[in-house]
C-alpha positions in Angstrom: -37.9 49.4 36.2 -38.3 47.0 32.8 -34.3 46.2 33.1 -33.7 50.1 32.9 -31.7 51.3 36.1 -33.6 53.7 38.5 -32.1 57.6 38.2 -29.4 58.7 41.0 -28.9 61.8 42.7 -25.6 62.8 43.7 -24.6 66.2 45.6 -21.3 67.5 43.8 -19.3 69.2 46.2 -19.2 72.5 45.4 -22.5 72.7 44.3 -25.5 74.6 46.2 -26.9 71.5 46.9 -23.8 70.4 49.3 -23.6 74.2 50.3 -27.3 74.4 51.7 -26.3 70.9 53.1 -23.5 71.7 55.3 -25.3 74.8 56.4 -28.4 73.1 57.4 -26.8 69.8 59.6 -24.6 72.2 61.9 -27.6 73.9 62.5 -29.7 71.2 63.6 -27.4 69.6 65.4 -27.0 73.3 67.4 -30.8 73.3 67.4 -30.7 69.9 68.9 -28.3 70.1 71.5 -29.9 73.5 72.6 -33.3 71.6 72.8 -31.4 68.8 75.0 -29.0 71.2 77.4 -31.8 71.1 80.3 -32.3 67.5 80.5 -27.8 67.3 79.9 -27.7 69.8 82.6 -30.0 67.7 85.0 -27.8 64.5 84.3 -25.0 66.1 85.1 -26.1 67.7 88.1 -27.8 64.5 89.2 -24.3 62.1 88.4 -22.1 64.9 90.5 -24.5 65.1 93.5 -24.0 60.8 93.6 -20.7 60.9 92.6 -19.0 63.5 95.5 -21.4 60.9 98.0 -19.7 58.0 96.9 -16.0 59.6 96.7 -16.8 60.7 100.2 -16.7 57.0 101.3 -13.3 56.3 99.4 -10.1 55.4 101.5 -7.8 53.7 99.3 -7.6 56.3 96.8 -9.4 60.0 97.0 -10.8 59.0 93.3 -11.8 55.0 94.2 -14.8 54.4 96.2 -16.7 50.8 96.9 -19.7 52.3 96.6 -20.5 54.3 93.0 -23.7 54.6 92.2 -22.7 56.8 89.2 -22.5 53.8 87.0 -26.3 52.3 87.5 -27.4 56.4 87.1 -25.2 56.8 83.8 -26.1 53.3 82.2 -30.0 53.9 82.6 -29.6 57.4 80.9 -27.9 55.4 77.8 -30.6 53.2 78.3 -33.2 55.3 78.3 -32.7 58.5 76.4 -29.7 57.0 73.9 -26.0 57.6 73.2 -26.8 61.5 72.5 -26.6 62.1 76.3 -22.9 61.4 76.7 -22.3 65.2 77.4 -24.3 65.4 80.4 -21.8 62.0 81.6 -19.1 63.3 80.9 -19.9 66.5 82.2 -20.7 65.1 85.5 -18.1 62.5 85.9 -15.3 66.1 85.0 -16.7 67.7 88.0 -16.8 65.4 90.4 -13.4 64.2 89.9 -12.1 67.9 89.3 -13.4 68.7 92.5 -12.4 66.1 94.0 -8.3 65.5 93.6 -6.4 65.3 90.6 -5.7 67.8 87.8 -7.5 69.2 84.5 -5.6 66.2 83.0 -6.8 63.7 85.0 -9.9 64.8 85.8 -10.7 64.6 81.8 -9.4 61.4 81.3 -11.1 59.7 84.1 -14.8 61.1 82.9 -13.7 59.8 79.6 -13.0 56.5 81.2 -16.7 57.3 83.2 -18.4 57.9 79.7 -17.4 54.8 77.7 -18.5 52.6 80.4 -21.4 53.5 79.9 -21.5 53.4 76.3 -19.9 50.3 76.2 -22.5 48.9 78.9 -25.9 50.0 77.1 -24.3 48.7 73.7 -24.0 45.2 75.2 -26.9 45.2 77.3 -28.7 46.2 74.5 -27.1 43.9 71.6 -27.3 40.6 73.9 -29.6 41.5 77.2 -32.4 43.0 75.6 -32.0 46.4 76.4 -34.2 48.4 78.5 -36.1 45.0 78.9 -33.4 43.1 80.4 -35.1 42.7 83.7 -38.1 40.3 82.3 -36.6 37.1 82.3 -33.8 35.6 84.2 -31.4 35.0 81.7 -31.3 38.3 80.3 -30.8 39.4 84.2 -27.3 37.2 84.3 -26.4 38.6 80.8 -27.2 42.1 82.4 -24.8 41.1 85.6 -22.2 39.9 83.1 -21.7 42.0 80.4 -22.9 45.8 82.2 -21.6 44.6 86.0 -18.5 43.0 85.0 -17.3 43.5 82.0 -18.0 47.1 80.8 -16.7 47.8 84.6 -13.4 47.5 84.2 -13.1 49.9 80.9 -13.6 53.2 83.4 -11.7 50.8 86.4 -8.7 50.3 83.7 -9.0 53.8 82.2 -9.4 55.6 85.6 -6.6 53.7 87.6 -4.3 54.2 84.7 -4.9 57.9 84.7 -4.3 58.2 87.9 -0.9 56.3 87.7 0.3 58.3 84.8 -0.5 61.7 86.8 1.4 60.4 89.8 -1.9 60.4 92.0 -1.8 56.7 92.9 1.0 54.7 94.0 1.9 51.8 91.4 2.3 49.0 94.0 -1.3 49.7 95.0 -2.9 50.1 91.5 -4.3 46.1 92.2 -6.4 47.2 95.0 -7.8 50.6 93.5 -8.6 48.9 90.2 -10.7 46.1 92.4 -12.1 49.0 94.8 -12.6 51.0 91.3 -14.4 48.2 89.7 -16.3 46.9 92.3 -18.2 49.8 93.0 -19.1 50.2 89.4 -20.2 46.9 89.0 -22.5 46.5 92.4 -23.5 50.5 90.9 -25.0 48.7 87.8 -26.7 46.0 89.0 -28.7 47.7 92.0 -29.0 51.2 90.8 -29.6 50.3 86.9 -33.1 48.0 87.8 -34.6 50.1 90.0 -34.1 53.2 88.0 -35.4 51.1 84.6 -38.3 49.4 86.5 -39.6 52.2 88.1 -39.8 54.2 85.0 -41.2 51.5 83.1 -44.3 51.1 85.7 -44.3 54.1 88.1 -47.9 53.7 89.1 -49.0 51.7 92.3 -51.9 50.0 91.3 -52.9 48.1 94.5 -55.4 47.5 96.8 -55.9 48.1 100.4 -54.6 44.3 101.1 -51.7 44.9 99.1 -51.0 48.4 100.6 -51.5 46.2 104.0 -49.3 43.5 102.7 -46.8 45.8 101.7 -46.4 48.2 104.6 -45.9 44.9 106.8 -43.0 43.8 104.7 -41.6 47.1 104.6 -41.1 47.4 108.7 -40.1 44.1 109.0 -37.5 44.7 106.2 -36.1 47.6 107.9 -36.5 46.3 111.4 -34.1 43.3 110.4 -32.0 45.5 108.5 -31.7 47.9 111.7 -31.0 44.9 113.8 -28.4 43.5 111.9 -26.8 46.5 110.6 -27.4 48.8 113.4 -25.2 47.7 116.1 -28.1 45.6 118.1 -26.2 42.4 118.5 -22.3 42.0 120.5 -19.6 43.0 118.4 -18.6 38.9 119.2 -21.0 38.2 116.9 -20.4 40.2 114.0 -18.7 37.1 112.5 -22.3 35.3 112.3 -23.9 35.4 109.0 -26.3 37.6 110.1 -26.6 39.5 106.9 -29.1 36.2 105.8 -31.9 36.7 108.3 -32.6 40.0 105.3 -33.2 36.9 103.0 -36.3 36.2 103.7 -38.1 39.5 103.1 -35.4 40.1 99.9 -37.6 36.4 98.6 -40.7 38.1 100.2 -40.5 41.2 97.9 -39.9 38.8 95.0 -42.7 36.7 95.5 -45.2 39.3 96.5 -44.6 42.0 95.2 -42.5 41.6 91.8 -39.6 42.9 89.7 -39.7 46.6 90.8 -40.6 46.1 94.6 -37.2 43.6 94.7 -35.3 46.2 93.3 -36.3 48.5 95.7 -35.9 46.1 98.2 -32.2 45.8 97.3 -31.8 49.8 97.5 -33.0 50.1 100.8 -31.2 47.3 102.4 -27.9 48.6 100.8 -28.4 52.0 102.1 -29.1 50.7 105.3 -26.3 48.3 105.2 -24.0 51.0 104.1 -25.0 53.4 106.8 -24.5 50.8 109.5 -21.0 49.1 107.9 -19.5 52.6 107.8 -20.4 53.3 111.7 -18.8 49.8 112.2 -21.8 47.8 112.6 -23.3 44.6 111.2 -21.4 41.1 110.3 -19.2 42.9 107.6 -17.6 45.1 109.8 -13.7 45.2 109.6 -10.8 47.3 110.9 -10.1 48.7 107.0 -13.6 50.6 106.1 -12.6 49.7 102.1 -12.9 46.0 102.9 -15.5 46.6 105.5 -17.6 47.9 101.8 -16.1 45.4 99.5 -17.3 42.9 101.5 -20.7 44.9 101.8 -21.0 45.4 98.3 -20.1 41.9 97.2 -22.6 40.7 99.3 -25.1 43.0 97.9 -24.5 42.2 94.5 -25.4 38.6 94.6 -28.6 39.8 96.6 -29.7 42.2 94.0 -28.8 39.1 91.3 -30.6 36.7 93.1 -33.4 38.6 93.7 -34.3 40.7 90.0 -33.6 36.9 89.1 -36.1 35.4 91.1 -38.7 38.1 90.6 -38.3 38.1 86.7 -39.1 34.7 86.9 -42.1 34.5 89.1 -43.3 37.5 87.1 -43.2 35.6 83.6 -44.7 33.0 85.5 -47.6 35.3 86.8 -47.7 36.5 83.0 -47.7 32.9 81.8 -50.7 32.6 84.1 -52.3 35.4 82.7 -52.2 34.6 79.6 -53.7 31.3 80.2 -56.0 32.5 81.8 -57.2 35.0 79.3 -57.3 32.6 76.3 -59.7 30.6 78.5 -62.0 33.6 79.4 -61.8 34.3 75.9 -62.7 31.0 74.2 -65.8 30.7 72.5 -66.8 27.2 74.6 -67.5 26.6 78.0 -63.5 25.5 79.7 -63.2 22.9 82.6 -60.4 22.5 84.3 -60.4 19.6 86.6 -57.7 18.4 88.6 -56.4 14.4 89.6 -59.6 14.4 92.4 -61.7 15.4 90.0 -62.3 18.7 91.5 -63.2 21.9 89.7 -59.9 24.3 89.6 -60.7 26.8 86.9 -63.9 27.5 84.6 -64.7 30.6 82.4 -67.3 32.8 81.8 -69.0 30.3 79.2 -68.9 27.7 81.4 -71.0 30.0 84.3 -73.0 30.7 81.5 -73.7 27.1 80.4 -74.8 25.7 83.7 -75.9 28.4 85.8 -73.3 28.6 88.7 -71.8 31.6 89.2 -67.9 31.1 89.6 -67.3 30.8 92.8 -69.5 28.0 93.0 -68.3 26.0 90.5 -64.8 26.2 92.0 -63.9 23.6 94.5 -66.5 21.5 93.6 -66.6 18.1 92.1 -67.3 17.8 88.3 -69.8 15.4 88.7 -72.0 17.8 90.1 -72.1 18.8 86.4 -73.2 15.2 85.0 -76.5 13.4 84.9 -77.0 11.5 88.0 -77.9 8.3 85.8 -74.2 8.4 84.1 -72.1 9.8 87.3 -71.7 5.8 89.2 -69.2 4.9 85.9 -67.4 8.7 85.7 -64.7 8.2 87.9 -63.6 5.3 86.8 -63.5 7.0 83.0 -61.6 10.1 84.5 -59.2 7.3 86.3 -58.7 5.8 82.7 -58.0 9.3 81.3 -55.3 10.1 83.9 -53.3 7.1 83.2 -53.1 7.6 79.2 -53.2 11.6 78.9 -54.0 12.4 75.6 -55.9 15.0 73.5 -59.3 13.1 72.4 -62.7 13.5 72.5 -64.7 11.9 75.6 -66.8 9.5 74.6 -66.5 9.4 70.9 -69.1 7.5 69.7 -72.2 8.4 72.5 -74.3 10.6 73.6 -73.2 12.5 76.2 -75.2 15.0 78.1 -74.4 17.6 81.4 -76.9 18.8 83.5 -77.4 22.6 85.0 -77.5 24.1 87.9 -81.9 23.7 87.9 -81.4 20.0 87.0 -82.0 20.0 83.2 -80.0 18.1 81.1 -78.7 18.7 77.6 -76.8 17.4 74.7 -72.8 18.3 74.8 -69.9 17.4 73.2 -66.5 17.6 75.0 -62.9 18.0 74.5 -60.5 16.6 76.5 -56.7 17.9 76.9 -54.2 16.8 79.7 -52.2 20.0 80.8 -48.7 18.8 82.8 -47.6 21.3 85.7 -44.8 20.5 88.6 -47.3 19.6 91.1 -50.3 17.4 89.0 -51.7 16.6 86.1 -54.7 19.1 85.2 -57.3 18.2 82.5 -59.1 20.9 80.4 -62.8 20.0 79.1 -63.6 21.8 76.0 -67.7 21.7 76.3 -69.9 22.8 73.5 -73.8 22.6 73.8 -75.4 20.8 70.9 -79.1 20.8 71.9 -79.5 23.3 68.5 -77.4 20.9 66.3 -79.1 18.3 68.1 -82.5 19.8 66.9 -81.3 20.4 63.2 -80.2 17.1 63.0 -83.7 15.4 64.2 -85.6 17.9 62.0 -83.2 17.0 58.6 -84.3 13.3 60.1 -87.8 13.8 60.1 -87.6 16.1 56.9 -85.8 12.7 55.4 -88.4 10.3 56.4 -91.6 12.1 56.9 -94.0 13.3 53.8 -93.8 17.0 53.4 -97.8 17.8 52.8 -98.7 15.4 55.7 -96.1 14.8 58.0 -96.7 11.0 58.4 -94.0 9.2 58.2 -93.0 8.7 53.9 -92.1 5.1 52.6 -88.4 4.8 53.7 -89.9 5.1 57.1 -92.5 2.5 56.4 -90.1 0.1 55.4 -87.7 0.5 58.6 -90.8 0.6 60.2 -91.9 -3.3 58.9 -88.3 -4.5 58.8 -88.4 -3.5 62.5 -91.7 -5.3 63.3 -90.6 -8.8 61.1 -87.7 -8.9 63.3 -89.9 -8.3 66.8 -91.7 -11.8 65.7 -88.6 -13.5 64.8 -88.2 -12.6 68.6 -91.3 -12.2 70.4 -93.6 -14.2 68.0 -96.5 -11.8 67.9 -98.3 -11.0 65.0 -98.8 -7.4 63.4 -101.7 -5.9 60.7 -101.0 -3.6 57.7 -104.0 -1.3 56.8 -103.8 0.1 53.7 -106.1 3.1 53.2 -106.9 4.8 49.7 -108.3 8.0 49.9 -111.6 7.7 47.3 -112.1 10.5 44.4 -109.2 12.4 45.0 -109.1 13.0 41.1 -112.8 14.0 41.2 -112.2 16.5 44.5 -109.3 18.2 42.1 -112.1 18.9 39.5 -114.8 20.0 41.8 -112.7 22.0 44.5 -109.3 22.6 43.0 -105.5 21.0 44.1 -105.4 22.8 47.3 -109.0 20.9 48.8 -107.4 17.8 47.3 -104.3 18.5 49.1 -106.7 18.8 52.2 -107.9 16.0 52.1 -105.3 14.1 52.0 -104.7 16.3 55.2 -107.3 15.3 56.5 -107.0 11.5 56.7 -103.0 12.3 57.7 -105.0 13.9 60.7 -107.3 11.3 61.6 -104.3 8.5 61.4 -102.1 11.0 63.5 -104.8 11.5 66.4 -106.0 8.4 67.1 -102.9 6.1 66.4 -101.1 4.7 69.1 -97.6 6.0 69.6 -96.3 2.3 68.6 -98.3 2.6 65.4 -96.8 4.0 62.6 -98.8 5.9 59.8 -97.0 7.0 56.6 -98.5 8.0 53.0 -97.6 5.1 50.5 -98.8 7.0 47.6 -100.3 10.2 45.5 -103.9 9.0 47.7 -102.5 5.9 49.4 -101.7 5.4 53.3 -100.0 3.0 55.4 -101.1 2.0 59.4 -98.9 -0.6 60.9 -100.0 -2.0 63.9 -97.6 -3.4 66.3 -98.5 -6.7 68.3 -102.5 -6.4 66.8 -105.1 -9.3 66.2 -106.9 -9.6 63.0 -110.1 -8.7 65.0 -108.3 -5.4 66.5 -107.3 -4.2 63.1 -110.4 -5.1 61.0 -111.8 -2.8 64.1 -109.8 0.1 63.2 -110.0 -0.3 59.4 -114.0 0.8 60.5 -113.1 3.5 63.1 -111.1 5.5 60.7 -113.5 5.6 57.9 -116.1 6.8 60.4 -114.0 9.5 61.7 -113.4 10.9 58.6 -117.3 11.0 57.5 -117.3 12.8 61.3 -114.9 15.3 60.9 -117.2 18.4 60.1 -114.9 19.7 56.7 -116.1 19.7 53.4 -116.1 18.1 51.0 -117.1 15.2 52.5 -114.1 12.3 51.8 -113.9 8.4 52.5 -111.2 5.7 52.6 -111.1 2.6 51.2 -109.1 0.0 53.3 -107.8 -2.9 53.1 -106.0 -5.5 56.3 -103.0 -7.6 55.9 -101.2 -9.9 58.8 -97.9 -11.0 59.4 -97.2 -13.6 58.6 -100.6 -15.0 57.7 -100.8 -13.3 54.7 -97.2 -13.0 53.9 -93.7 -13.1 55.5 -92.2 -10.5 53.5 -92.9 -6.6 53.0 -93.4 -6.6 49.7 -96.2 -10.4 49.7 -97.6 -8.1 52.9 -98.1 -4.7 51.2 -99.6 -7.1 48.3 -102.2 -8.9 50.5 -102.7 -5.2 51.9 -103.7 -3.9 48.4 -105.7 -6.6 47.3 -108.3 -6.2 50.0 -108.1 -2.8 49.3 -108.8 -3.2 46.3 -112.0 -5.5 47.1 -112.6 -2.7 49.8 -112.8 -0.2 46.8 -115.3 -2.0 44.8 -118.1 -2.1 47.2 -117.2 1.8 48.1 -118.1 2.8 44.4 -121.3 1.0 44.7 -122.7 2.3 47.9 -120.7 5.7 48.4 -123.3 8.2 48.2 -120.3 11.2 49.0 -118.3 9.6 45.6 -121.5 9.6 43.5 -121.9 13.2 44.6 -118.5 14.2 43.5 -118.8 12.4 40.1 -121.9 14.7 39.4 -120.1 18.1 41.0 -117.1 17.4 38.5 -119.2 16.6 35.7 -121.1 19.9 36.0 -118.2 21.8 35.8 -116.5 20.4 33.5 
């Protein structure tokens, strides 16, 4: 640290550092390999019993055999539980070959040959075929069939047939077919035992249902009913030259399908045992007068099956997975998810969605998605979906308007959607991302209102009163009909702050908001122009009509049972008589109110009374 170098520890030889050392590894390795000697002992017992059945089915040489499933056995071990159970191989492959033919010698060097195929497999498989997880996808499958099947084969095939040569067990003009019987077998050992063993002890749990147990039991007789027919000896021995092997096909792409990675390589075990049973008795299509190539020919056979078929089930399975996946991050999404296909047909919806509307799923499904659209805005739908399909791309729908869905009990609300094209093999699918803004909808009209109303009355504030006269200016520019401005001022509102205190003045002013509010017309618009000063525009109103409100209000107000008792002064404008712009109309306004206020402090007993209230107080 700081530029200085870190300390190092060394253990001198010699010293009781190295001396505790070398009497400490020994012993846990000894401590080890005692805790391990069951499971070696198993292995070996397990790679003899399969071993001495395969070497009972050899015929070229008393130590080659077509059919070894010794390899697939020892590779999944390495696979499994590691390099550390090589003993337990090598164990096993010694005993069956010692009791088999062959010398001490031989025997050794052949379960050496046994031993680093299977190291030499599991190193590859695992370096470049992912290991014990070589069976999920396809590629890694051919990988599998290439580096543990085929090439990691012929080190024991080489070793084996060599050994055999050199201790005079095997003839030397003959070595070519042993080494092929030799490597076959491994290699068809690999790729049929290996997956099934790997597969069923990654998953050995049967998680299915009574239709699948239904399902499963159907494709199991009819597996073994074909196999029995074709390998049993049902048909003429004239047609054993038919490819009758391929009517198994079927239920091989069945299992695949249906039932997945570990059902196909089961699939593959039990037609090979079957197969193997009848081939020996001389039955089935690969039947010959030598019983080695009657197996080669078997085994051959069953090697591209079991390729074909972990092939094709890895592959539907990360399909299936795919699917899941998919199907997940949809349930899991935070919006309501539409998919709709070219028809316009509901294929896929998520719990939000259900939610949203108020279908349950199974409604929803199936059905067309403008069952989920106003009926005022469905007639022009399929021709926007139309328009969608022939330029897929991720966009909004509709940017720009208001769009709105509608649930299950007819009521409609506010949404925004998403819209993302999703390209399969068969169609194109479109996702709707739909989000409910009827809240943000409601925030949005309340900042609106809190932006153009007056907060003590509500009424609408002055930036509303001018949109409010720009609006009605440019109806007579259209229509031609006239409109009235009152202008109301609220009298002694200084003197009610004396007598009563702010918060009676602010009531007041309440109070004629009130008034204006209940018995305006909804085209009318009311707003406070000032501190004490409102505003009454009245849309498509006579001079008459609005002199007739500017008395209404006043007596509503003397009417309305509060106190202090409050009037208005007002004062009427018209468009355009009086002016044929806001600001010459709020002018004409003013100055009758004005005149208005004049004879109000005359005659306005409530004023007078007021005055006389502040006075005494103050």
């Amino acid at each position: 640290m700081n530029g200085e170098h870190e300390p190092r520890f060394e253990i001198w030889p010699g010293s009781i550092a190295h001396g505790l050392l070398s009497e400490v590894e020994p012993t846990m390795f000894r401590s080890r390999f005692l805790k391990d000697l069951p499971l070696l002992a198993a292995l070996a017992v397990v790679y003899f019993a399969a071993g001495k059945l395969g070497l009972k089915l050899a015929s070229v040489n008393a130590s080659a055999t077509a059919v070894w499933p010794c390899t697939g056995i020892a590779l999944a071990a390495f696979l499994i539980l590691g390099y550390r159970v090589w003993p337990g191989i090598l164990a096993g492959a010694f005993l069956v070959n010692l009791t088999t033919a062959g010398t001490l010698t031989t025997s050794i060097g052949i379960a050496i040959g046994n031993t680093l195929e299977g190291v030499a497999g599991c190193y590859l498989v695992n370096r470049f075929a992912g290991g014990q997880r070589a069976f999920q996808r396809a590629r890694d499958i051919f990988k599998f069939a290439f580096l543990a099947g085929m090439v990691s084969t012929t080190v024991s095939a080489t070793v084996g047939v060599t050994t055999l040569a050199l201790g005079g067990f095997a003839d030397w003009a003959m070595l070519g077919a042993i080494w092929t019987t030799w490597w076959l077998g491994d290699a068809v050992g690999a790729v049929v035992v290996t997956p099934f063993l790997l597969l069923w002890r990654e998953n050995p749990r049967l998680n299915w249902n009574r239709k699948q147990i239904i399902e499963f039991a159907f494709w199991f007789v009819g597996l073994f009913f074909t196999a029995w027919i074709v390998f049993g000896g049902r048909f003429h021995s004239g047609q054993k030259n038919y490819p009758l092997e391929y009517f198994c096909v079927p239920f091989l792409i069945w299992a695949a399908f249906r039932f997945g990675r570990r059902q196909g390589a089961t699939a593959i075990c039990a037609l090979a045992a079957v197969a193997t049973w009848g081939t020996l008795h001389g039955f089935g299509p690969f039947s010959r007068e030598s019983q080695n190539t009657s197996l080669l020919l078997l085994q051959l056979f069953m090697g591209i099956m079991a390729i074909t078929t972990l092939a094709l089930a890895a592959e539907i399975s990360q399909h299936k997975r795919a699917a899941e996946r998919f199907r997940l991050a949809v349930e899991s999404a935070p919006n309501a998810m539409v998919m709709i296909d070219r028809q316009g047909k509901i294929v896929m919806v998520n719990s939000q969605a259900v939610k949203m509307f108020g279908y349950n799923r199974e409604e929803l499904t199936g059905q067309s998605v403008e069952a989920l659209i106003p009926e005022r805005f469905r007639g022009g739908h399929p021709e926007h979906r139309m328009g969608f399909s022939s330029s897929p791309r991720a966009r909004p729908m509709g940017a720009g308007r208001d769009l709105y869905a509608v649930r299950k009990d007819g009521s409609e609300f506010p949404v925004e959607i998403g819209l993302n094209p999703i390209e399969t093999d068969e169609e194109l699918l479109v996702m709707s991302a739909i989000v409910d803004i009827t809240e943000r909808k409601r925030a949005e009209e309340q900042i609106r209102d809190l932006a153009l109303a007056d907060p003590l009355t509500g009424l609408a504030n002055y930036r509303r009163l001018v949109d409010a006269l720009d609006s009605e200016i440019k109806r007579y520019s259209r229509s031609g009909r006239p409109f009235a401005v009152l202008l109301l001022d609220l009298d002694g509102l200084k003197s009610i702050n004396d007598a009563h205190g702010h918060l009676a003045g602010s009531r007041a002013l309440c109070r004629v908001a009130n008034i204006l509010r209940i018995h305006s017309r909804e085209i009318d618009t009311a707003a406070r122009y000032g501190g004490d000063e409102f505003v009454l525009v009245l849309p498509e109103t006579e001079f008459e009509a609005a002199r007739h409100v500017a008395q209404r209000i006043p007596e509503r107000l003397r009417n309305d049972g509060e106190q202090p008792a409050i009037s208005v002064s007002t004062g009427t404008a018209m468009y355009p008589r009086d002016g044929e712009s806001i600001e010459e109309l709020l002018g004409a306004a003013d100055r009758a109110l004005y005149g208005d206020k004049g004879r109000h402090r005359r005659s306005n007993p409530a004023r007078q009374e007021l005055r006389k209230l502040s006075r005494t107080k103050s």
